[in-house]
C-alpha angles and dihedrals in degrees: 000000000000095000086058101049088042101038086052091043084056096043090052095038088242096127112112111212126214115195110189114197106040097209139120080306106048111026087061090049092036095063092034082064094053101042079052088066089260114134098234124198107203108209120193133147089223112098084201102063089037090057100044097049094047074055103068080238119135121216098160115092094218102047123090112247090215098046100061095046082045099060096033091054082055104054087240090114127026120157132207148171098232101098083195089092091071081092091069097055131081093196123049108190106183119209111166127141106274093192130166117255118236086280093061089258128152112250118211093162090117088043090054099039092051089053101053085045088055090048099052090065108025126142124197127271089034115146105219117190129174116224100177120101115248133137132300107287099027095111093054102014090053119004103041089058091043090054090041103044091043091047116039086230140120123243098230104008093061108005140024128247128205153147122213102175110217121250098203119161113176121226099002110141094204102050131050135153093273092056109031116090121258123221110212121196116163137162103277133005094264092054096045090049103051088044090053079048086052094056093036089062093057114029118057089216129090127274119213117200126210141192094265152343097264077060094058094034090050082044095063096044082057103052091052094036089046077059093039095058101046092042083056092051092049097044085050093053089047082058093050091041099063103050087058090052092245130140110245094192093052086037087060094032086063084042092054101066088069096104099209138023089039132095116179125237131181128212122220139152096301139301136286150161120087104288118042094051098045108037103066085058096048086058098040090054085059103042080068090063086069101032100259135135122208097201098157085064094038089058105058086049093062084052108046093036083058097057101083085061087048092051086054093043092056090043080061107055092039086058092042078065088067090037095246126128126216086255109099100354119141104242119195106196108209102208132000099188107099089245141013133289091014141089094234113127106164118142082343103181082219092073089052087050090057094041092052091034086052085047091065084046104250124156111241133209115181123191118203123169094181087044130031096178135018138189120227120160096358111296124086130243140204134220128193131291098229142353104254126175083235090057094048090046097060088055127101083200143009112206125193122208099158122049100210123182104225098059126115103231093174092064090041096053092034092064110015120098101218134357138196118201121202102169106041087241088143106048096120088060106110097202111067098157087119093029123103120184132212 
């Protein structure tokens, strides 16, 4: 019985963990496992990361830097291209990106790759469990045929099949992947159960098991779309906002001491990361499968994917007062990650704001401290090297899209011309004569 066999392996810390896709999802958990007393297989097509991680050498934020050499020095982690070592391991945790193709899409390409790559390789009485985000019926529509078919083997008979959606949140000091709760749904109750047993062996969180894996993936695109929607109202209401000459961060500071029926949200030039932006599409593309619109959530992203032409809207109309146009003005980007105190930039709004700002012809600047160069449509750009008062000086405007902590705002307000704020970084300077606000 494969429940016995894997529930003794885990007991015993036998178990030996494969991790494909070695990015902001599974190198975390990938380490987590081995640091857990797990032996861990890292799998991953770039050289680069490969190479890095067989290194000792951290590349991940929220990794430790000692942990991983740690557990690489130790022969705990290790990490290759050869996907035939997926006959070595008992647990098969897939991370891997899960983006949206020029059509707004979603894009399982990499889901669908790694399985047949799994497949290829895999032993009985292997747990496999997608981690990636994707839309409700990936795990048994798409994935179950692809393991079985590859195989010869039965899900459920010979192998276990599971999603654990990741709860990865770049750059928070409180929750990592040891210490947030993990939500477990898998084809069958004894394969539900002995992958919630896996987890439990190696986070100290709780793990909440479900009736199946379209529950926990539903669950996940909640939990995003839930963020989606309410960032979209309150972008709307900045909007609104402006226009009536009102403060919308005083306007949710004063909401915010009600002490219940309230959640805070914050409006800014757009979103960005791998999960907000992209979840809501991946469910309203299924929900066209049933005849169903969602146009509640349809509707936020309209919103929230608009606000990068509003930002530059508003940058407009705050040079015009200096009667100066877009053409030809001299733009310092404050910020390209996709929030603040980390080095993601993925689908950063920041990097729209500068495509539609080049496209007016300005010339653009952008300061990082967490990123000095970016790739973005496949060429590579370059911030500066440091934020100087001469730098600011030679700027019309100075526009902030990440409200990093280690900035100096002073000097920025105390020698930029003109500033637009889009973030509310700088809301303990006193003087605001040159600051706008989003």
């Amino acid at each position: 019985m494969i429940k016995k066999v894997l529930t003794e392996k885990i007991n015993k810390k036998e178990i030996v963990v494969g991790v494909v896709g070695l990015g902001y999802v599974g190198l975390p958990l990938a380490v987590e496992k081995a640091k857990a007393g797990f032996k861990t297989i890292g799998f991953d097509m770039q050289d680069h990361k490969v190479d890095k991680v067989n290194a000792g050498i951290n590349y991940i934020g929220d990794v430790v830097d000692s942990d991983l050499s740690e557990m690489v020095k130790t022969n705990m982690l290790s990490a290759t291209k050869d996907f035939s070592f997926i006959k070595e391991v008992d647990f098969v945790a897939i991370c891997v990106p899960t983006p949206l193709d020029k059509h707004q899409q979603p894009d399982i390409s990499y889901v669908v790759n790694s399985s047949r790559d799994i497949a290829k390789y895999l032993s009985k009485n292997t747990m496999v469990v997608l981690e990636s985000t994707t839309y409700p019926g990936t795990t048994e529509e798409l994935i179950k045929p692809i393991l079985e078919e590859g195989s010869g083997m039965e899900c459920g008979k010979d192998f276990y099949l599971g999603f654990s959606p990741e709860r990865v949140d770049p750059g928070n000091l409180v929750y990592k992947t040891k210490n947030t709760p993990k939500v477990v749904g898998a084809i069958g109750k004894d394969a539900t159960e002995t992958i919630a047993a896996m987890y439990r062996a190696v986070l100290e969180s709780d793990v909440h098991v479900v009736s199946s894996p379209a529950v926990a993936e539903m669950e996940k695109i909640l939990e995003n779309t839930y963020r989606n929607i309410n960032i979209g109202m309150i972008n709307e209401l900045a909007i609104l906002c402006n226009k009536m000459d009102i403060n919308i961060w005083e306007v949710i500071e004063a909401a915010k001491t009600k002490p219940y029926g309230f959640t805070a949200f914050y409006p800014g030039p757009g979103l960005g990361g791998h999960c907000i932006p992209l979840d809501p599409y991946y469910l309203s593309w299924k929900a066209r499968e049933f005849g169903f619109h969602t146009s509640m959530i349809e509707s936020s992203m309209m919103i929230n994917d608009r606000m990068p032409e509003y930002c530059v809207e508003r940058i407009s109309k705050i040079l015009n007062k200096d009667k100066k146009s877009i053409n030809d003005s001299n733009i310092l980007i404050l910020g390209v990650a996709y929030k603040q105190d980390i080095d993601d930039y993925r689908e950063s709004p920041a990097l729209y704001i500068i495509d539609i700002l080049k496209e007016y012809k300005a010339n653009i600047h952008f300061y990082d401290p967490f990123v000095s160069e970016y790739k973005h449509k496949g060429k590579i750009h370059t911030g500066e090297n440091e934020l100087t008062a001469e730098l600011i000086e030679k700027m019309d405007i100075v526009v902030v899209t990440a409200a990093h902590t280690y900035v100096d705002y002073e000097l920025v307000q105390k020698h930029a011309k003109a500033i637009f704020d889009t973030k509310n970084a700088m809301k303990h300077i006193e003087q605001r004569d040159n600051i706008e606000l989003l």
